[in-house]
C-alpha positions in Angstrom: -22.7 -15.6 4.7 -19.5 -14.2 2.7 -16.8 -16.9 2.4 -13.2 -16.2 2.8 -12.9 -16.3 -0.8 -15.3 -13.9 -2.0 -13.9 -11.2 0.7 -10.9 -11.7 -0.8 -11.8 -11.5 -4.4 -13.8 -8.5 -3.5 -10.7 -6.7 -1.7 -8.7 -7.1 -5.1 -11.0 -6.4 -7.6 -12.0 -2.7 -5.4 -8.2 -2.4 -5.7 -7.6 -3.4 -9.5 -5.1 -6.1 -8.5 -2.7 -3.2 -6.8 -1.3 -3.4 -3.5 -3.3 -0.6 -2.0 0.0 1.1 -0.5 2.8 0.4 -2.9 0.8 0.3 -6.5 2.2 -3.3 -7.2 0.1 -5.3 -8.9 -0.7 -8.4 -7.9 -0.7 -10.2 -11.5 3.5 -10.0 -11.1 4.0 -11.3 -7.6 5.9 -14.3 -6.6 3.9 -14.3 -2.7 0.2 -14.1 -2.6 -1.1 -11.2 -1.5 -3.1 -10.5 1.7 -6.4 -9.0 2.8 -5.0 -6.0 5.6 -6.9 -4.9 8.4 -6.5 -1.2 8.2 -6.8 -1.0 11.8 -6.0 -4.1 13.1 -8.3 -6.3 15.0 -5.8 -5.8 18.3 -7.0 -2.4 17.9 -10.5 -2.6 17.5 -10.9 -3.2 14.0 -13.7 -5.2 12.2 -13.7 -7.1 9.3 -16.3 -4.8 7.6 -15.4 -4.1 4.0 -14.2 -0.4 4.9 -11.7 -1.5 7.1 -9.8 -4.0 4.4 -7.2 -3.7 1.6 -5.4 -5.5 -0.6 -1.7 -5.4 0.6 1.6 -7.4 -1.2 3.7 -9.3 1.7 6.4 -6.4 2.1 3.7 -3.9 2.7 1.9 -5.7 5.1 5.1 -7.0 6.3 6.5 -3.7 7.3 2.9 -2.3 8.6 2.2 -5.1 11.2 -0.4 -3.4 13.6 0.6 0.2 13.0 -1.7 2.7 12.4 0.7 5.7 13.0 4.4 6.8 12.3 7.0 9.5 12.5 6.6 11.2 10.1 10.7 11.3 9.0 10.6 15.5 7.9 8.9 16.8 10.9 9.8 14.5 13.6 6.1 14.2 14.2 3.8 10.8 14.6 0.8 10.9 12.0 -1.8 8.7 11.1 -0.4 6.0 8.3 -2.1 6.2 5.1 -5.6 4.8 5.1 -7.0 3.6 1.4 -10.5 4.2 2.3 -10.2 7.2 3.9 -7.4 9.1 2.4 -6.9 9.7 -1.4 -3.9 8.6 -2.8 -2.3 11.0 -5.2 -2.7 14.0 -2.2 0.1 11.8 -0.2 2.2 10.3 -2.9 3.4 11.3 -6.3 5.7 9.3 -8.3 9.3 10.6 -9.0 10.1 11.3 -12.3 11.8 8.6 -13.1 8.6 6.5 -11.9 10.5 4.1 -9.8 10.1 5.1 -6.5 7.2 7.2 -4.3 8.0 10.2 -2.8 5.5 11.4 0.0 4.2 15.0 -0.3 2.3 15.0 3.1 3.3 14.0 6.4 1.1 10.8 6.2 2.7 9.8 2.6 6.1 10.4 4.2 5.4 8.4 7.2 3.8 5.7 5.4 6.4 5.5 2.6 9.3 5.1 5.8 7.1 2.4 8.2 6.3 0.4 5.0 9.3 0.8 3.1 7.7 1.5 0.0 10.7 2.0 -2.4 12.6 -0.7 -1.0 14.6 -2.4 -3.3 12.1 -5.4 -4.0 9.5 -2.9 -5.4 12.1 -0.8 -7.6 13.1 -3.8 -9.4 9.4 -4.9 -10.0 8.7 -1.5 -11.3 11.7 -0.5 -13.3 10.7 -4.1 -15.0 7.2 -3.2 -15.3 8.5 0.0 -16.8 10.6 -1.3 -19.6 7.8 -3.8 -20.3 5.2 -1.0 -20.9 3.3 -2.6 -18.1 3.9 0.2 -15.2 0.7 2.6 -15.6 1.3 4.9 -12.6 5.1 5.9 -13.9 5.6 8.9 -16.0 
């Protein structure tokens, strides 16, 4: 049987230590990080392996039990980004100054708004990750 632990470690290590929404990494957190049910067990998710990510406390924070979200362009509610179905880079890019996400789909969009994934927290961390030569995913 798979301990708490080793789902856990396995969750982070698929996700190299980054919060599977927001890119943070782990390594630079002051709050641990959790393991997200994708869909949430309210709403018949399982604990299988496919439907876990790695999340930091704001991302998982703002998500709660959603699975969907107005999509804040089209006025529309769309499925929230889903890290083992969707790939990343066709819903997010990173601006130019690599500090904050901008969405270039409806699900990116939506999922950027519902999970607040510029807020302010996550700037800072980056714009120090930045100027430390630690922040891969900026330009």
């Amino acid at each position: 049987m798979t301990t708490s632990a080793d789902i856990r470690q396995f969750v982070a290590e698929r996700a190299k230590s980054l919060c599977e929404y927001c890119h943070c990494p782990s390594d630079f957190s002051s709050s641990p990080y959790a393991v997200d049910h994708i869909i949430p067990r309210a709403g018949g998710g399982t604990d299988d392996e496919e439907n876990l990510a790695w999340s930091c406390q704001g991302c998982n924070g703002h998500k709660l039990i959603a699975i969907e979200a107005i999509d804040p362009a089209t006025g529309s509610l769309v499925a929230l980004y889903d890290p083992r179905r969707h790939v990343w880079d066709k819903h997010f890019q990173w601006s130019m100054s690599g500090l904050t996400l901008l969405g270039v789909s409806p699900t990116g969009r939506a999922t950027i708004e519902r999970l607040q994934l510029n807020r302010q927290s996550v700037v800072n961390l980056r714009r120090a990750l930045k100027a430390s030569g630690l922040h891969s995913n900026a330009s």
